[in-house]
N, C-alpha and C positions, 0 to 999 in steps of 0.2 A: 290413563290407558286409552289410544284411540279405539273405536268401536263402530267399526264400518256399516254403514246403513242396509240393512238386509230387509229386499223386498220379499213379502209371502201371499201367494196365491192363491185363493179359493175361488172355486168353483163353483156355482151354487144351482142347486135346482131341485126342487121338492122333497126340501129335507127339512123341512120345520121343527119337526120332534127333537130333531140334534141340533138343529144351527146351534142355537145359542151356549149349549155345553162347548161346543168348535170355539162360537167368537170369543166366550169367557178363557178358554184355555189358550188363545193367542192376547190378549189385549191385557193379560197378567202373566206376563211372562218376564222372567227376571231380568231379561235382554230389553233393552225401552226401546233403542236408536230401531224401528221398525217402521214398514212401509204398509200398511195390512190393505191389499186391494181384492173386494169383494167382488165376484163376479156375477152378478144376479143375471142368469142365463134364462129368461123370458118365464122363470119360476111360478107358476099358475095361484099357489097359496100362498104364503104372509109371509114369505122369506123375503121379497122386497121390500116390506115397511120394518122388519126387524133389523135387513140392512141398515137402512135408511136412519132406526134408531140408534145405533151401537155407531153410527158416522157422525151423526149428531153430538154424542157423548165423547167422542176420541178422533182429535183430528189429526192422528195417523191412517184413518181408515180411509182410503176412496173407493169408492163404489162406484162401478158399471152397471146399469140396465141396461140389458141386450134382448134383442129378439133371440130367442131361442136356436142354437145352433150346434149343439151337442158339447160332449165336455173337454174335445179337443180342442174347440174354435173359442169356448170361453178362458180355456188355458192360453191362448195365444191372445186373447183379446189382452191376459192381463202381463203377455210378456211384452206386449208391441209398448206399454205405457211404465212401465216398472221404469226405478231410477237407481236401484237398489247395487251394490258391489257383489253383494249375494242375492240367492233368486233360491226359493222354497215353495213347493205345494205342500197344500195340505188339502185333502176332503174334504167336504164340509158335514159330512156323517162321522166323520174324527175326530179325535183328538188329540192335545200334546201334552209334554210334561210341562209343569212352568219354568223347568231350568233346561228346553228342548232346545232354542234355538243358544242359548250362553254356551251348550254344550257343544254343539257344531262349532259353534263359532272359535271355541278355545283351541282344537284342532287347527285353526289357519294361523292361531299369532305368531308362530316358526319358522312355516312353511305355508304357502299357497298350493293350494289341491286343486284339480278340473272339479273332482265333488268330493262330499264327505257323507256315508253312509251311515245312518244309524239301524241298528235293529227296533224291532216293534212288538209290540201285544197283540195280535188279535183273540175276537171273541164274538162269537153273536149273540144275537139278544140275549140267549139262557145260560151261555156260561164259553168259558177261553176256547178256543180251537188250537192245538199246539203244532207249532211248526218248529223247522232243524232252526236252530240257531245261526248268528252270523259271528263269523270270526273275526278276531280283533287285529287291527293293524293296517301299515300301510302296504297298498300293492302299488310298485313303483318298473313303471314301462309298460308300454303297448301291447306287448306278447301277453309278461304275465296277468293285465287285467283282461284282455281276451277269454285267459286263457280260465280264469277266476268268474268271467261272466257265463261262461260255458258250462263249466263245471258247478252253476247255479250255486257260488259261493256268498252271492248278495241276491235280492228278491228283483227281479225286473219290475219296480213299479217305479212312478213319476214320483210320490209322493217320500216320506223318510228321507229325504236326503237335500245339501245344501249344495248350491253348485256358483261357480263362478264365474260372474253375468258374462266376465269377457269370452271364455270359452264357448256360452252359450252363443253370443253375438258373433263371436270369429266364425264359427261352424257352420254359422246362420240356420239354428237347432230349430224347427219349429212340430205344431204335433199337427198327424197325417187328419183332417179332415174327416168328417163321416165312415168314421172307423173304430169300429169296435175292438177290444184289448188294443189299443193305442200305445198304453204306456209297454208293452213288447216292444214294439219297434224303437220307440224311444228308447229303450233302455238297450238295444243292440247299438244302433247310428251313436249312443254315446260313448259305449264302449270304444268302438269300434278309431273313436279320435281321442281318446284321454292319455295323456302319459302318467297318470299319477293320482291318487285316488287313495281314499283312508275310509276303513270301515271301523264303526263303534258297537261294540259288543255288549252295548246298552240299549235295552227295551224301552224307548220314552217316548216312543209315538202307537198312539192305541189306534187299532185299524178295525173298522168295525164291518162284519160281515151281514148286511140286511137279507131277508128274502124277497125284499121289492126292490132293490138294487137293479141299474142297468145290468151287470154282470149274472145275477140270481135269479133273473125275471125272467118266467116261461114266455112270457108274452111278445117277446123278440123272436123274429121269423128266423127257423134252421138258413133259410137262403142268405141272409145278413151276415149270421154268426161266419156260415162256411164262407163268403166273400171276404170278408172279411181275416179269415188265415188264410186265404189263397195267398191274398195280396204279402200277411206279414209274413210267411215262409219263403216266398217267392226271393221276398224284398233283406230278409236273413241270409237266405244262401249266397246272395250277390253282395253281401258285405260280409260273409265268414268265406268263400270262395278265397279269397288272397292267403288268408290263415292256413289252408289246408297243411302244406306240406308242413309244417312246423308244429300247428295243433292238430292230427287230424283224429286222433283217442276223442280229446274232449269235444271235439267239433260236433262227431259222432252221438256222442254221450249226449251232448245238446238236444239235437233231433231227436233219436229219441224219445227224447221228456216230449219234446213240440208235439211230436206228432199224436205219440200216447195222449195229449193231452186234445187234440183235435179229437181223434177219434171218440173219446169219450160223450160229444155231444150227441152221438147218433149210437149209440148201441143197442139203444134199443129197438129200433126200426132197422131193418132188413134192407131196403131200399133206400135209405139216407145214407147207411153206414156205406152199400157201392157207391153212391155220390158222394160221401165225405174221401173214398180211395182212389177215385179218378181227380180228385180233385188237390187232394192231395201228391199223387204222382204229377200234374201238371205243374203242380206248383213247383217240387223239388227236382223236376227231372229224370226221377228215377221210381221202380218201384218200392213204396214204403218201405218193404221188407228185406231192403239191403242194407238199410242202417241195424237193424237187426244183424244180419249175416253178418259184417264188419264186426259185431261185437261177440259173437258167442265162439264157440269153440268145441270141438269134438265132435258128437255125433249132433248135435243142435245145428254146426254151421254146417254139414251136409244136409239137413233138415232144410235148413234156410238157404241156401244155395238151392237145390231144387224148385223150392219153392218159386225162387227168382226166375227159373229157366218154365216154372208149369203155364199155363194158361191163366191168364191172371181171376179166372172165374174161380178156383181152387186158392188161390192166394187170399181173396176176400173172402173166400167162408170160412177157411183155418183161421183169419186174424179176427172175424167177427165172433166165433163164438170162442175166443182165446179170451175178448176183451170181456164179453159176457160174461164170461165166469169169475177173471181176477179184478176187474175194476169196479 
């Protein structure tokens, strides 16, 4: 049975506590024909000589030492080199099953997919965090995976899933540079060109939630976080903009989530949360509270309609202590 060479990507940078559960769980995996390129992104503790060991031991592994460039630049360091028919991330605070990649990969012997989906575990340190599940099967055409990405029927992240280098290279797919939640836009622009896509309703990639995490760490400045959704809402709307007339419930629905989800950074400040809503209106065009209005109904959407037409000093105190209270 041919068994097409599938490149997998990590990322690396100061995760020593985990690397090696990551590299054990890739380099025993019941799939052999594997490309494992380690990305040591300028990693300040031992992760580059643990590299360096586990390459030593298995000459599927190549290793990059990079000067440090975040973790979109080291994902693109290892797609510019991959050789692979297939193309995989994985974290390197991660992990897989050992039959993760056999499993993807049994998915393509029928049929070729742009990607193939798997669902995941997460958990932090102290115990699982439960998320909706992903439903099984293929979604086939442009609308309905739009339409399925909207509708947050798979997770928008880079990592869980296996994708085909050629799509990647036709698209000329790469990840946005000094930008945080990265893999959102990634996961819209791939939407956005797939005709054909299968999700696995199997849990075989463990996704681990740290508190020192880029993503968990107070230590990242509000001004980063918020530049950083300027750009990917911005950069959403002008690739879900063509969908409207066809999706615009889910479209809607989308937003939404995004923006609920921005505001959440600043709730608690008074003064961030109006810079998170100018900023957010800049981004989408519109004031937040019409993706609202579009969605409710009865005495809510005259609620939210007003709202839209009040001073928007009254629209940010109703949505600020609204968030206060339910989020």
């Amino acid at each position: 049975m041919q068994t097409p060479l599938v490149s997998i990507i990590i990322p690396i940078y100061k995760v020593e506590p985990y690397l090696r559960r990551c590299l054990d769980s890739i380099v025993n995996q019941t799939y052999t024909n594997l490309e494992i390129i380690l990305v040591d992104d300028g990693s300040p503790d031992g992760c580059p000589q643990i590299c360096d060991e586990y390459a030593a031991n298995d000459n599927r592994i190549v290793v990059i030492h990079k000067e440090n460039g975040g973790l979109s630049d080291a994902r693109n360091a290892g797609l510019d080199i991959c050789k692979g028919e297939y193309i995989s991330f994985v974290d390197s605070d991660d992990w897989v099953d050992e039959k993760y990649i056999e499993t993807l990969c049994s998915i393509t012997r029928d049929k070729q997919y742009d990607f193939v989906i798997a669902d995941y575990h997460q958990s932090n340190e102290n115990s699982e965090v439960q998320h909706i599940p992903c439903n099984n099967g293929s979604i086939l055409g442009n609308i309905p995976i739009i339409s399925a990405y909207c509708k947050l029927t798979y997770p928008p992240c880079a990592w869980a899933k296996l994708y085909h280098r050629s799509f990647i290279e036709k698209n000329h797919f790469r990840f946005y540079p000094n930008l945080l939640f990265e893999d959102q836009l990634w996961s819209c622009q791939l939407a956005s060109k797939a005709k054909n896509i299968h999700i696995i309703n199997s849990k075989i990639y463990h996704y681990t939630i740290r508190n020192n995490s880029i993503m968990q760490s107070e230590n990242i400045a509000f001004t980063n976080r918020i530049l950083s959704w300027k750009y990917i809402l911005a950069e959403e709307k002008n690739i879900l903009i063509s969908y409207k007339k066809a999706l615009s419930k889910e479209i809607n629905f989308f937003f939404i989530n995004k923006i609920t989800e921005v505001f959440t950074i600043s709730i608690h400040n008074r003064a961030l949360f109006n810079t998170t809503f100018y900023t957010i209106k800049d981004a989408i065009g519109a004031n937040p509270i019409t993706y609202w209005f579009a969605n409710a109904q009865g005495i809510k959407k005259i609620i939210f309609f007003l709202l839209t037409k009040f001073p928007s000093i009254f629209s940010r105190w109703i949505l600020y202590f609204y968030f206060r209270k339910t989020v």
